[in-house]
C-alpha positions in Angstrom: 281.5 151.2 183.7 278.8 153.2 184.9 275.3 151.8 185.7 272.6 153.1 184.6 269.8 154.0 187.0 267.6 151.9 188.3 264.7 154.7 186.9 265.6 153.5 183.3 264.8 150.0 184.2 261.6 150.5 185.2 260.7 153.0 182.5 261.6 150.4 180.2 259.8 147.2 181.8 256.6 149.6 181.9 256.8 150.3 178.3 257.3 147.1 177.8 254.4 145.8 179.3 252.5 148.5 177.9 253.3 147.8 174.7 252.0 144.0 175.3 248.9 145.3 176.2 248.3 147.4 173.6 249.3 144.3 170.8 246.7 142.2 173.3 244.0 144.9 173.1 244.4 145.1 169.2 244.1 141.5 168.3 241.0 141.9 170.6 240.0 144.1 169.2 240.6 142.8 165.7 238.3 139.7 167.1 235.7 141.8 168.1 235.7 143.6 164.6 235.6 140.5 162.9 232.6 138.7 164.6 230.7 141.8 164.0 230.8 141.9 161.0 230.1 138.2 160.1 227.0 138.4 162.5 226.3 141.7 160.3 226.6 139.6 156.7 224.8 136.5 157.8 221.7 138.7 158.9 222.0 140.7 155.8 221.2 137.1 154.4 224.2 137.2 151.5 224.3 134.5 148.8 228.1 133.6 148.2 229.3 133.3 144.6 229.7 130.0 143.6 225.9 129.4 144.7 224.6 132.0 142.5 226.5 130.6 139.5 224.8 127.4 140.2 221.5 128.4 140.3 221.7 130.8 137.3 223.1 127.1 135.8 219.8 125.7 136.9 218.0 128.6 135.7 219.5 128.2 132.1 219.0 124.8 131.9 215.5 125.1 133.2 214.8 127.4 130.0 216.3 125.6 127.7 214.4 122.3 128.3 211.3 124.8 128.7 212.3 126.0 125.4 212.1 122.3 123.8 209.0 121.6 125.3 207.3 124.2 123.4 208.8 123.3 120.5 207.8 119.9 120.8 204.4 121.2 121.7 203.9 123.3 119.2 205.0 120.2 116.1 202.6 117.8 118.2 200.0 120.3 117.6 200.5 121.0 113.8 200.5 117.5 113.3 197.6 116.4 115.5 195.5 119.5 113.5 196.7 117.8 110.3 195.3 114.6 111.6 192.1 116.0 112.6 191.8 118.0 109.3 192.3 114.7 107.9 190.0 112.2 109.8 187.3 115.3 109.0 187.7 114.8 105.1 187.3 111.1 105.6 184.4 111.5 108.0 182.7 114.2 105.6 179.6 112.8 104.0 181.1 112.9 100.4 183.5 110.0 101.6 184.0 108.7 98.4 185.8 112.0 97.2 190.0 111.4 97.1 192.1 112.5 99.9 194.8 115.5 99.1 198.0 114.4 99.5 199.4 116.9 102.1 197.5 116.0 104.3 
């Protein structure tokens, strides 16, 4: 058997250890990349998903109740103007004349 020169060795233990370094500086690099970026989003001031669905929830629900309000606002007036137009008849100086029924 022949041995192979000691030249080969070293060659070998260099590129080994070169190529150690290399995997070390990527995932350093990788690192770096990655915290960049996440400083980068959180000063762009990003709103993740699942908040935004809840607040446009909110937002819904806040116009639908909105929504029935102003209906209900709207039937308390007609019948509060009916009442008026009613309490006006009775108030009227000709008293004694008969009340219409619809109102």
């Amino acid at each position: 058997m022949t041995d192979r020169p000691k030249f080969f060795d070293d060659l070998a233990g260099v590129a080994g250890g070169a190529i150690s370094a290399m995997a070390g500086l990527r995932e350093e690099a990788e690192a770096m990349l990655r915290a960049r970026l996440d400083d980068m989003i959180q000063r762009l001031d990003l709103v993740r998903r699942d908040e935004l669905e809840a607040v446009q929830e909110l937002a819904a629900n806040a116009r639908a109740g909105q929504e029935a309000a102003e209906a209900t606002v709207t039937t308390l007036e007609t019948r509060l103007a009916a009442l008026e137009a009613r309490v006006a008849v009775l108030e009227a100086p000709d008293a004694d004349a008969v009340v219409p029924d619809e109102l």
